[in-house]
C-alpha positions as CSV (number, residue, x, y, z in Angstrom):
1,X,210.0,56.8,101.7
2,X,213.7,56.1,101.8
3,X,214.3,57.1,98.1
4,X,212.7,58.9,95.0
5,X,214.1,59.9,91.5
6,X,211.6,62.6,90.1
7,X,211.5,63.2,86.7
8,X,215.2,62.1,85.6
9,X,216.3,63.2,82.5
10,X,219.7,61.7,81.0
11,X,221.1,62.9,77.6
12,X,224.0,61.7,75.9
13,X,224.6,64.1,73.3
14,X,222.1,63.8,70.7
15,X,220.8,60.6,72.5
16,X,217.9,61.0,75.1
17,X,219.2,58.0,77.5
18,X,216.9,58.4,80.3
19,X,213.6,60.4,79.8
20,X,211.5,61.8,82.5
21,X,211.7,58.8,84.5
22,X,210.4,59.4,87.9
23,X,211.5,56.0,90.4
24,X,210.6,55.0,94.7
25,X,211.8,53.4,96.9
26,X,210.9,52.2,100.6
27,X,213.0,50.9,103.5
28,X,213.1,47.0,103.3
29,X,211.9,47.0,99.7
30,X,213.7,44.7,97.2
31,X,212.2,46.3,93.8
32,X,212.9,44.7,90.7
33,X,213.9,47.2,87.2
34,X,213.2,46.0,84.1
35,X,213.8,46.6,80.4
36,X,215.3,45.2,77.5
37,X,219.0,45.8,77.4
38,X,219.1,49.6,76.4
39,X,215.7,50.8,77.8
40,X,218.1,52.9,80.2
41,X,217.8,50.9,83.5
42,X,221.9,51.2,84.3
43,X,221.9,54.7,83.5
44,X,219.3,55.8,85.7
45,X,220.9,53.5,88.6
46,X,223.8,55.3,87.2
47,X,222.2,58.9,88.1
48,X,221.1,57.2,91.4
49,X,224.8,56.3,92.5
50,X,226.3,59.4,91.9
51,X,228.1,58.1,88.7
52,X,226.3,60.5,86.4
53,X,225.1,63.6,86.7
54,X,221.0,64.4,85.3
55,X,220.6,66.9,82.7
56,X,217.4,67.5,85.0
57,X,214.6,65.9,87.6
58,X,215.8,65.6,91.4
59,X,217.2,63.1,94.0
60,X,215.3,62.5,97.6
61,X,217.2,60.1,100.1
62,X,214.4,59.9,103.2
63,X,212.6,63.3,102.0
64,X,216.1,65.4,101.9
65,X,216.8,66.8,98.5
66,X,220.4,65.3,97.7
67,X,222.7,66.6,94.4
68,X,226.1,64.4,93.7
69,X,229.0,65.1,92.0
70,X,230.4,62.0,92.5
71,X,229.9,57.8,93.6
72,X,231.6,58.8,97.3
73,X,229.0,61.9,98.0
74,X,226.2,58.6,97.1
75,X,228.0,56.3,99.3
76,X,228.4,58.3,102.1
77,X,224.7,59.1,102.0
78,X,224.3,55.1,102.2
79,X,224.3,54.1,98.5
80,X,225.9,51.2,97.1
81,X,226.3,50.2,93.5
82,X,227.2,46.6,92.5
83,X,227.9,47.0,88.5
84,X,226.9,44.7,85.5
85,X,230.4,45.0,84.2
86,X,233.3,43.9,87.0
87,X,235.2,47.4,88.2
88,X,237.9,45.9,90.4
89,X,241.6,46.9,90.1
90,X,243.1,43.6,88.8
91,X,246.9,44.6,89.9
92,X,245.4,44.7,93.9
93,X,244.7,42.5,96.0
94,X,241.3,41.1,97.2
95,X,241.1,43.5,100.9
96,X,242.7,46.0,98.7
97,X,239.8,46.4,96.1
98,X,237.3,46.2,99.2
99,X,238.7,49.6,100.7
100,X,239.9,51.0,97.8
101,X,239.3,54.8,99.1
102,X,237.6,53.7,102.1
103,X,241.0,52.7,103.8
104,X,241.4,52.2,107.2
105,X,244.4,54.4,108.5
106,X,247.1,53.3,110.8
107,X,249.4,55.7,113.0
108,X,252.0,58.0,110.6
109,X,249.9,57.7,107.5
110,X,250.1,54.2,106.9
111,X,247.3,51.8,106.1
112,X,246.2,49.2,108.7
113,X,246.3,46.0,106.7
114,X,245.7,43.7,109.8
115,X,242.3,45.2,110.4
116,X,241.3,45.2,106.6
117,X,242.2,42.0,105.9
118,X,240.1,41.3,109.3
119,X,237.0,43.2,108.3
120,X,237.1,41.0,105.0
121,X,237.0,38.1,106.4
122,X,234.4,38.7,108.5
123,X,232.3,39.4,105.4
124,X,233.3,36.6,103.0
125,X,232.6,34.6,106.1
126,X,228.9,35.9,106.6
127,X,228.2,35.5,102.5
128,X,229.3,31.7,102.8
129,X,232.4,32.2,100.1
130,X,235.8,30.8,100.6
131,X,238.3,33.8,99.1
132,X,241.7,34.7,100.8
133,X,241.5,38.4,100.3
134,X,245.2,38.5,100.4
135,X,245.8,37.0,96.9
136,X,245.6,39.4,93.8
137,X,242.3,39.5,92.4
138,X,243.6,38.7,88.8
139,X,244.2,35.2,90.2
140,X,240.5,34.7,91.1
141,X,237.5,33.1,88.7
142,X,234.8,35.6,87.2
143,X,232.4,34.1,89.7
144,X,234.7,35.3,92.9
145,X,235.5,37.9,91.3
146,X,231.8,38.7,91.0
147,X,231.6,37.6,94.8
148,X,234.2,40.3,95.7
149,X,231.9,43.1,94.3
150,X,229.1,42.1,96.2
151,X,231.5,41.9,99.5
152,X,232.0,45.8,98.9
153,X,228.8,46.4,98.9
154,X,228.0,44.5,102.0
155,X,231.4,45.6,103.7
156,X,229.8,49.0,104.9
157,X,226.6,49.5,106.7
158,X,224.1,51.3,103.9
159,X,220.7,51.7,103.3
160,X,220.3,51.4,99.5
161,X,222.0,48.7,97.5
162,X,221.5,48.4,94.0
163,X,222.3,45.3,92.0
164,X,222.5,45.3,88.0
165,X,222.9,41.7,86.7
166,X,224.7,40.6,90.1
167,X,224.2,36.8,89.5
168,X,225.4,37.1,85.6
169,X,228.6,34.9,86.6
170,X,227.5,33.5,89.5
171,X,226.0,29.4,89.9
172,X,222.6,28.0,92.0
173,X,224.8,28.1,95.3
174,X,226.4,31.3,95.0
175,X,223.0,33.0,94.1
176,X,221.1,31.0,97.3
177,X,223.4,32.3,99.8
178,X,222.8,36.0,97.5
179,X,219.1,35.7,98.1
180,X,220.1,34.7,102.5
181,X,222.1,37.9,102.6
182,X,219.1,40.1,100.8
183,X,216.8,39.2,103.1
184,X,218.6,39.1,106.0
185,X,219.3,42.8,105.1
186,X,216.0,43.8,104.0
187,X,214.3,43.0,107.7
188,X,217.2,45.3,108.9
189,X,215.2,48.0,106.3
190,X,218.0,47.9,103.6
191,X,216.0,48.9,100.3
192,X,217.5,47.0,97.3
193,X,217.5,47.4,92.9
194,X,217.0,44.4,91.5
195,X,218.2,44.5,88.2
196,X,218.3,41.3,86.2
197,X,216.6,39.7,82.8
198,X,216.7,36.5,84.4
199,X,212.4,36.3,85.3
200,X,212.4,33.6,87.9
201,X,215.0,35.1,90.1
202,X,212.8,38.1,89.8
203,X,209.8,36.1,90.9
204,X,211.8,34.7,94.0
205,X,213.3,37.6,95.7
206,X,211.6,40.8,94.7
207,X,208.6,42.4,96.6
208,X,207.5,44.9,93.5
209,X,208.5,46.3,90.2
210,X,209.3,49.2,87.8
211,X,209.8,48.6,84.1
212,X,211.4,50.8,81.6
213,X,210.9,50.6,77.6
214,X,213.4,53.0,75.6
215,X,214.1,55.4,78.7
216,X,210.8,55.9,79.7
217,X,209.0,54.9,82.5
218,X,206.3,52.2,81.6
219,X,204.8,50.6,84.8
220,X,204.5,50.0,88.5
221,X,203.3,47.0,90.8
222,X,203.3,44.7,93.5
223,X,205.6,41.1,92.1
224,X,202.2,39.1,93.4
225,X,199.6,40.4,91.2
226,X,201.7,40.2,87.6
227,X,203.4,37.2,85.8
228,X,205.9,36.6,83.3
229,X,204.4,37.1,80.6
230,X,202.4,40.7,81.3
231,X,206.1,41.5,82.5
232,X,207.4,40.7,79.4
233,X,204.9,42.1,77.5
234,X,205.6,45.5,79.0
235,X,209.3,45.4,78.5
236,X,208.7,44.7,74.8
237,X,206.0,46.8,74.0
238,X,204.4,43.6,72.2
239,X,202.4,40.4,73.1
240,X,204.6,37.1,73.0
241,X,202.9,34.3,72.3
242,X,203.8,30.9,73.4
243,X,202.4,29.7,70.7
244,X,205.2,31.6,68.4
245,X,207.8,29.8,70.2
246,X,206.2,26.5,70.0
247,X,205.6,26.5,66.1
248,X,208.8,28.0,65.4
249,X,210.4,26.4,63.1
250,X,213.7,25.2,62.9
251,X,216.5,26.5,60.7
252,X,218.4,23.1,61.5
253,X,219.9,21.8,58.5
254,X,221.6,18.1,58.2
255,X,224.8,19.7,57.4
256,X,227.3,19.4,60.7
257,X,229.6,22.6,61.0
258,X,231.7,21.7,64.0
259,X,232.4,18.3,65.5
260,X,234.1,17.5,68.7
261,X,235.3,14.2,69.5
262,X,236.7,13.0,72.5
263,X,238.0,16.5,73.7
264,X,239.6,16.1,77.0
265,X,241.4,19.8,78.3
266,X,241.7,20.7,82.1
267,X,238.1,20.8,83.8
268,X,236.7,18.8,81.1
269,X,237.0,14.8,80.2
270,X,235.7,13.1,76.9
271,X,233.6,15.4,75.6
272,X,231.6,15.3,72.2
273,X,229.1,16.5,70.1
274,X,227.8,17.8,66.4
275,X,226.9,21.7,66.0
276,X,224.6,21.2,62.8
277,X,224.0,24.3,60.5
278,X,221.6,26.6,61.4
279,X,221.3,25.2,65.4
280,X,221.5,26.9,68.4
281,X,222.9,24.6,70.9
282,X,223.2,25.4,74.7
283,X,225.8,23.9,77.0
284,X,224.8,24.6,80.7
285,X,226.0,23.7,84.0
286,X,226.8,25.1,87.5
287,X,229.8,27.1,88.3
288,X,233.0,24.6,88.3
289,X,231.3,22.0,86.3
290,X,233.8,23.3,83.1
291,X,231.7,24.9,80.9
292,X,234.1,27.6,80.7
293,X,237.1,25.8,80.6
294,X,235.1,24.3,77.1
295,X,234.4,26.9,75.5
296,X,238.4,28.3,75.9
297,X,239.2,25.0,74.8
298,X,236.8,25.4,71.8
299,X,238.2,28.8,71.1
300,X,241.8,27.3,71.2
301,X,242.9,29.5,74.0
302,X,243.4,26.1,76.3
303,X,245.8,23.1,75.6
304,X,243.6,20.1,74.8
305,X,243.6,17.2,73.4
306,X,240.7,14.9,71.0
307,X,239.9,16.5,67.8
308,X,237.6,19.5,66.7
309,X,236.8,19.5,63.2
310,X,235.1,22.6,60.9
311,X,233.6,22.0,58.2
312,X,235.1,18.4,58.2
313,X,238.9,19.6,57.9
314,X,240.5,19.0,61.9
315,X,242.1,22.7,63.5
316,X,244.8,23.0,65.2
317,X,247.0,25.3,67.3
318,X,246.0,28.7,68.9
319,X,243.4,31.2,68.7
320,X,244.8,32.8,65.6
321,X,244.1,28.8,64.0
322,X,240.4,29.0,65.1
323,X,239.9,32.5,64.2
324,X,241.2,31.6,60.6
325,X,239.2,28.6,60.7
326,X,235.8,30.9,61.2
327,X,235.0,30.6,64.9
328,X,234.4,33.7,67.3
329,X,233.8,34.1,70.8
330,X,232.3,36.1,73.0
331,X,233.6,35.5,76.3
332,X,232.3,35.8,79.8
333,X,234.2,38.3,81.6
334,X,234.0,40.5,78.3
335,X,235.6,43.4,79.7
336,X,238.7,41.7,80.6
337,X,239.1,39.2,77.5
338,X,236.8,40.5,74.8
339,X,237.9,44.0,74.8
340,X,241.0,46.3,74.3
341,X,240.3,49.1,76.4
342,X,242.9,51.6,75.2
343,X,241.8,51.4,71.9
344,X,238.8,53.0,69.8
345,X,235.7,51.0,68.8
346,X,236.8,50.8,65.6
347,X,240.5,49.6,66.1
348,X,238.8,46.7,68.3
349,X,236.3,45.9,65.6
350,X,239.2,45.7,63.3
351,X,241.0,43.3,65.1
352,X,239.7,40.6,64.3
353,X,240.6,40.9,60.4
354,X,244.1,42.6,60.8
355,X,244.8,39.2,62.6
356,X,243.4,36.7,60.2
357,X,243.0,38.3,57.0
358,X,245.2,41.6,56.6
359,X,248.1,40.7,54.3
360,X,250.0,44.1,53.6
361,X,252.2,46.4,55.7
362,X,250.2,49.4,56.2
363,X,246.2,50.1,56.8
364,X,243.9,52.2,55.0
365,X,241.9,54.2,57.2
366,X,239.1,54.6,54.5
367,X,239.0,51.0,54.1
368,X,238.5,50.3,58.0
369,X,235.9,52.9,58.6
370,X,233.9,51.5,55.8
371,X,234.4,48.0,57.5
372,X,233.2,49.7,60.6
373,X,230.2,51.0,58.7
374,X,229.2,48.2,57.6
375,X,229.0,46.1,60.9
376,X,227.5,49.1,62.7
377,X,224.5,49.0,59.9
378,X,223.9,45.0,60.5
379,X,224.5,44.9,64.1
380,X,222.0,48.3,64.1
């Protein structure tokens, strides 16, 4: 067996993340985890890479009993981590983030840039992607940016990789060559995580599964001898009917929220449509085909021209416009554009009205907690 959790416990604080979860792996294995986002899937990965330490429960890489204190004691024991949210250094460049700690030295202690730049190369080469790893990695797209944490992974020979949501920002060709590379590994005998809410990727590339429901360990099994739906059925504790889906009924109403007309912005040409009350409505399309560049535009964080109407009254400007006129987003790379990392939850969740709606000079802490409250109780 090249890898077994037993009996994992993770507690954070009064919360039981992780709870007695016990988790195999063997060489040339590509196992799938599963569970609904908080059944504690990235924190027992987490545990795995050396990024948290158990409360209790033991670590076995090839039948020796391994403790780390930290991701580099994991890594050097073969262990590779690609995260869900992207960890790279935007302020370095590409190679940079690749041997970030990993360096390789030159004669009187300086860095060998030549051979790193080299190395990367090589490995953007053998994944299919096109990225200079000279540039600084702010200047890349989410999806090469995503591309540049799987690079790291592959950069260093290792026997375990796992993968939480690798293919969240990534299109059909970035994910094919993805799926080449996994394979191509797991005849060498690498063992790989799978983790990903995304069923037919699941069904494509993974040999077995493990699913978790509220940090405990649920089931087992070969990928052959399940479906979606039992899968799905175990994640949520509950049977889903198609049926349900089918005979839902719609909350559509006649009334049109948000019109756009003729909206032309960079990536994107004569674009329109109606957004009715109480519709969900899904714009797809591969990486580079400007679905991202539409919903900046839509969010006023783009130039564009054409008009976008709320309500029936036209809106103009910036963000600060479109936040005034009653339109969020929730952006892709969330970590980078949805978030303020210095500051607390609370001062983030308060952004939102101190710049649309706050009209006086100083804030009342009593006020904002209450406001914090009160989202926390209908978000749950």
């Amino acid at each position: 067996m090249l890898a077994y959790l037993k009996d994992i416990v993770v507690d954070f604080g009064p919360v039981r993340a992780v709870d007695h979860v016990s988790f195999s792996l063997e060489s040339g294995e590509i196992k799938a985890l599963l569970g609904e986002n908080g059944a504690g899937k990235s924190t027992l990965m987490n545990v795995f890479a050396g990024t948290f330490k158990p409360n209790s429960g033991k670590i076995f890489i090839k039948d020796e009993e391994v403790s780390f204190s930290g991701t580099m004691q994991a890594m050097q024991k073969g262990i590779r981590l690609i995260h869900q949210e992207l960890n790279l250094c935007e302020d370095l460049k590409v190679y940079e983030n690749l041997f970030l700690a990993q360096e390789i030295p030159a004669s009187f202690g300086l860095l060998n840039g030549k051979a790193m730049v080299k190395k990367a190369n090589e490995v953007f080469s053998r994944m299919g992607v096109d990225i200079d790893p000279t540039v600084l990695t702010s200047k890349l797209q989410t999806a090469e940016k995503q591309m540049v944490e799987i690079a790291r992974a592959l950069l260093f020979k290792c026997d375990i990789i796992i993968m939480d949501e690798p293919t969240t920002a990534l299109g059909g060709k970035e994910i094919e060559k993805l799926f080449s590379i996994m394979r191509t590994l797991r005849q060498q005998g690498v063992g790989f995580v799978y983790i990903s809410h995304k069923m037919p990727e699941i069904f494509e590339i993974c040999d077995s599964y493990t699913v978790m429901r509220d940090g405990k360990w649920i089931a087992d099994g070969k990928i052959k001898d399940t479906d979606e739906k039992s899968i799905a059925d175990m994640m949520t504790g509950r049977t889903l009917l198609t049926d349900d889906f089918a005979n839902r009924k719609s909350n559509k109403k006649e009334e049109v929220v948000l019109s756009v007309k003729n909206l032309y912005c960079e990536g994107c040409k004569d674009i329109s449509f109606d957004l009715h009350k109480g519709e969900i409505l899904a714009v797809t399309g591969l990486q580079g085909s400007g679905r991202d560049q539409l919903s900046d535009a839509l969010f006023g964080v783009i130039p564009h021209s054409g008009s976008i109407e709320k309500n029936g009254k036209p809106i103009t400007g910036g963000v600060k416009q479109f936040l005034k006129a009653g339109i969020a987003m929730v952006p892709r790379n969330r970590k980078e554009r949805g978030i303020l990392n210095d500051l607390s939850i609370l001062d983030n969740l308060s952004m939102g009205f101190i710049n649309t709606r706050f009209k006086g000079l100083l804030l009342n802490p009593k006020k904002e907690k209450l406001r914090f409250k009160k989202a926390q109780e209908k978000l749950s």
